[in-house]
C-alpha positions in Angstrom: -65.7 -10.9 118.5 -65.8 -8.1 121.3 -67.9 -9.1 124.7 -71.0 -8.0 124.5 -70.4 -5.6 127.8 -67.6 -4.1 126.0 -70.3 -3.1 123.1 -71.9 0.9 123.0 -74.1 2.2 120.7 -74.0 6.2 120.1 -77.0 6.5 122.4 -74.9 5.0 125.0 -76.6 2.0 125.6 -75.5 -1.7 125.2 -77.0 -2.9 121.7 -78.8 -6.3 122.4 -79.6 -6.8 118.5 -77.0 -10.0 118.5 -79.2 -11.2 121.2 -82.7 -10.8 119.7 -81.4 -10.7 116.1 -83.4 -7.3 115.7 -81.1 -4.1 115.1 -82.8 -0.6 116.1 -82.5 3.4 115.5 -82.7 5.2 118.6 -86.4 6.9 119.0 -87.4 10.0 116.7 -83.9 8.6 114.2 -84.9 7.4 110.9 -81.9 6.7 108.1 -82.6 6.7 104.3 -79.6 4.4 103.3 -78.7 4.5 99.2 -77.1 2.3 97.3 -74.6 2.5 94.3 -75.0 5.4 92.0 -72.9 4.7 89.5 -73.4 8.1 87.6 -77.1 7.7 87.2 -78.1 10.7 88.2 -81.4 10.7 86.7 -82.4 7.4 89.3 -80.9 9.2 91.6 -83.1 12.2 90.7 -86.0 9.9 91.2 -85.3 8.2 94.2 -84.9 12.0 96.3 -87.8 12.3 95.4 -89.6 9.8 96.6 -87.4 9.7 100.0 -88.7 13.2 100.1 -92.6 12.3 99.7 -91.5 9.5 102.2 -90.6 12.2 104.8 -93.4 14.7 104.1 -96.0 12.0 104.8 -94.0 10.6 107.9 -92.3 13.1 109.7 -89.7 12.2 112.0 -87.8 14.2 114.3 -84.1 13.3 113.0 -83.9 11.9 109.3 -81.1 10.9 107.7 -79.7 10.6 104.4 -76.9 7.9 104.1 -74.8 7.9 100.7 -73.1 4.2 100.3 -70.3 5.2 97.9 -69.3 4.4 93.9 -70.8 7.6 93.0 -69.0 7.6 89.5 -68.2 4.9 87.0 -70.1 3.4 84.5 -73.3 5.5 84.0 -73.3 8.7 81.9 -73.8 11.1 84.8 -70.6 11.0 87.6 -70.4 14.6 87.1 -74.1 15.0 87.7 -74.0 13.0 90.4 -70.7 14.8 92.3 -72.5 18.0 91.9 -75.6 16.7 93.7 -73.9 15.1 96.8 -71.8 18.2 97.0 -74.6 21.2 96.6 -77.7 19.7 96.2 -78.0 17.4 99.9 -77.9 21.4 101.3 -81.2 22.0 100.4 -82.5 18.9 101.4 -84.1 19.0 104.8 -82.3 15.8 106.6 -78.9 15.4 107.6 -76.7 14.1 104.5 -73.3 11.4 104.8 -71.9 10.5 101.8 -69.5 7.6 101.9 -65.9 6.5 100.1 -66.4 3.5 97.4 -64.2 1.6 95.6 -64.3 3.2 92.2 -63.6 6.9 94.7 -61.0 5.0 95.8 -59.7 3.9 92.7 -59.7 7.1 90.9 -57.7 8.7 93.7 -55.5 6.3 93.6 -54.7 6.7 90.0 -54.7 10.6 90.2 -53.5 11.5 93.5 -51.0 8.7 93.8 -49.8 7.5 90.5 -51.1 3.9 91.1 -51.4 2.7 87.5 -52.5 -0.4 88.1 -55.5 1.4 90.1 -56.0 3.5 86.5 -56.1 0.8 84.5 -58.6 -1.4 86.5 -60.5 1.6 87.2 -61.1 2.6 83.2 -61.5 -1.5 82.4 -64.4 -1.3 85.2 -66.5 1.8 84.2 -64.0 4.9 84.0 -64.2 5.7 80.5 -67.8 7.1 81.4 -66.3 9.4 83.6 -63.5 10.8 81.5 -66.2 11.2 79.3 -68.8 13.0 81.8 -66.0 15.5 82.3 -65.2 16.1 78.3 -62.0 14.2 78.4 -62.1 11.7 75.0 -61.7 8.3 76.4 -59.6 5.9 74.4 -61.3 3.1 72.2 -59.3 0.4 74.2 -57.5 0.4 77.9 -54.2 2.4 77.2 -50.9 1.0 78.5 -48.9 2.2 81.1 -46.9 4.6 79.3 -50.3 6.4 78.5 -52.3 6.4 81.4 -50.1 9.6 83.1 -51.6 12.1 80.1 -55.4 10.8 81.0 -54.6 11.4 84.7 -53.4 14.9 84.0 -56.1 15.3 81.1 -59.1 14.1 84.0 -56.8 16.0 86.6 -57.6 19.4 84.6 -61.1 18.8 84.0 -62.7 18.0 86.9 -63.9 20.7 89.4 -61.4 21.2 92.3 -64.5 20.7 94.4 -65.3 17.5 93.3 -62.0 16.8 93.5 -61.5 17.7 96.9 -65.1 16.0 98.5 -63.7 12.4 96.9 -60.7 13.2 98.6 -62.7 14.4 102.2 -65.0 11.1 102.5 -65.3 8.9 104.9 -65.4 4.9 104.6 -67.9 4.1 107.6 -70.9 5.5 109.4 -72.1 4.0 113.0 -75.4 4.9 114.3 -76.7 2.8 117.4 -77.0 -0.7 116.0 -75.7 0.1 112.6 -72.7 0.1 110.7 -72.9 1.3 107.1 -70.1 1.2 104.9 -69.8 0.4 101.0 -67.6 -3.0 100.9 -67.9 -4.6 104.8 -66.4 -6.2 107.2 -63.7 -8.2 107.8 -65.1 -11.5 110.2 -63.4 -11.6 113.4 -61.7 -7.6 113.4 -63.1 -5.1 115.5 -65.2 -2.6 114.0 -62.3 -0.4 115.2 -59.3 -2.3 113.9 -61.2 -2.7 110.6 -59.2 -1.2 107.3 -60.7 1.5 105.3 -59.5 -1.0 102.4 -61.4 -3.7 103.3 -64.6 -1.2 104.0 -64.6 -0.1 100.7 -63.4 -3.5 98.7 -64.2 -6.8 100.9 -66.2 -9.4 99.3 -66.3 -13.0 99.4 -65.0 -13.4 103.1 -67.8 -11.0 104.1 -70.9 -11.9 102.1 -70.2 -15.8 103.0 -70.0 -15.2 106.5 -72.7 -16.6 108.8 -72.0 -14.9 112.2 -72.6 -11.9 113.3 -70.7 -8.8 113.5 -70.2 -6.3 116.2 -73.1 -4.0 114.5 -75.6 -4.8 111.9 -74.0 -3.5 108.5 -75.7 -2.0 106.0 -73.6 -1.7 103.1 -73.8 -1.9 98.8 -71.0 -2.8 96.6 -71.9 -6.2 95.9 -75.0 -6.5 92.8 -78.0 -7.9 93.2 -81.2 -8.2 91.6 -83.0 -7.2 94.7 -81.7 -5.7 98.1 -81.0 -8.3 99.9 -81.7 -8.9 103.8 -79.6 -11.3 105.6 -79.3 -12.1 109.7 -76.0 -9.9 109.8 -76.6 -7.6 106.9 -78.6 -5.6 104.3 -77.3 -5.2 100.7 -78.9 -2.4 98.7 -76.6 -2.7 95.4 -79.5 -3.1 93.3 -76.9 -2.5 89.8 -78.2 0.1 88.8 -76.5 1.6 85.8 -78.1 -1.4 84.4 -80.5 -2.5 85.8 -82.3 1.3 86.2 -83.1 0.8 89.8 -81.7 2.8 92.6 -82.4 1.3 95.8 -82.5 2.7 99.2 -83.2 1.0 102.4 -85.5 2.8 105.1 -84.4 2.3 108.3 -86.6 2.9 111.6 -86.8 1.6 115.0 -86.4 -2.2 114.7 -87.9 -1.8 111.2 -86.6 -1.9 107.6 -88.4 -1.2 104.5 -87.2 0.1 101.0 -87.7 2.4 98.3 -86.8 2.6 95.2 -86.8 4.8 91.8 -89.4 2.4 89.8 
């Protein structure tokens, strides 16, 4: 772990959260930190809306609306959901990030690079919702290898080039003064800057079962849980909800965290 000197937030300052255990926003910041879509657009419908009542009756000088990633995949509305991150966050009156997932990264993978073994995990894991989404016929079972090239091309020509192109243009991590929010995590024991955008998007056990801390507080989804979850080193707002209908994002404010959701 880095020396606590060596440490900056983007204010400037030396972050003493890993001394009082209490991560902070700089003054007048607020972030509104959502979890995994998973082409419900109609939660995420839901839960704007309420993050937007939440600003309206608390103004704060610079809000923030943080995406965590898997955006498509298993729900009925990935194309829904692309649209909205892409046109509808410009009408919204805070500052938008939308970050890289797994299933993003996946689906690249398989259309941009050939990785085959990336399509075939990616339709056994929630991709036949979004060839369907995009009016592409999925197949009844997970075709072999010498099929999946004709769904790439088939997804390839459906999609929107500009959906294509913001999956391609997003980023795997966000900092902002004692935060780090990403959709995986953290590798223990790597530098926030040595950290790999694979592990970002994909880490799991070696990250959720570790006790330390980390050089900034992550806030991250990708791992489901019946209810976000807040732990000495992290927050998890994967709240499952293609399933479990609840979109969960956390509040962050000052020292404070609180959460809304589309209930």
């Amino acid at each position: 772990m880095m020396a606590e000197t060596a440490l900056r937030s983007d204010t400037g300052a030396a972050p003493d959260w890993r001394m009082t255990g209490r991560p902070r926003l700089a003054p007048g910041r607020r972030v509104y930190a959502v979890g995994d879509v998973h082409g419900r657009a109609d939660l995420l419908g839901v839960l704007i809306a309420r993050i937007m009542a939440d600003l309206a009756r608390f103004p704060v000088e610079r809000p923030e609306l943080v995406l965590l990633g898997d955006y498509i995949s298993r729900g009925p509305g990935s194309a829904a959901v692309l649209d909205f991150a892409i046109d509808g966050v410009a009408r919204l009156p805070l500052a938008t990030v939308c970050l890289k997932g797994n299933h993003e990264d996946l689906l690249l993978r398989f259309m941009d690079g050939a990785d085959l073994w990336a399509g075939s995990v990616w339709l056994r894991f929630g991709g036949k919702a979004v060839l369907a989404a995009y009016g592409v016929k999925p197949p009844q079972e997970t075709p072999d290898d010498r099929q999946l090239p004709a769904l790439a091309d088939a997804l390839r020509a459906a999609m929107p080039q500009r959906h294509l192109d913001f999956l391609r243009g997003l980023a795997v991590s966000l900092e902002r003064d004692d935060y780090l929010f990403v959709h995986g995590g953290l590798r223990p024991g790597v530098p926030v800057a040595e950290q790999t955008p694979h592990d970002m998007m994909w880490i799991r056990d070696e990250f959720l079962t570790h006790a330390g801390l980390f050089e900034r507080f992550v806030v991250h989804g990708h791992t489901p849980a019946d209810l976000p979850q807040i732990h000495r080193n992290r927050i998890n707002v994967d709240t499952r909800a293609y399933e479990s209908g609840v979109l969960t994002a956390a509040v962050l404010e000052g020292g404070e965290c609180r959460f809304l959701a589309s209930l």
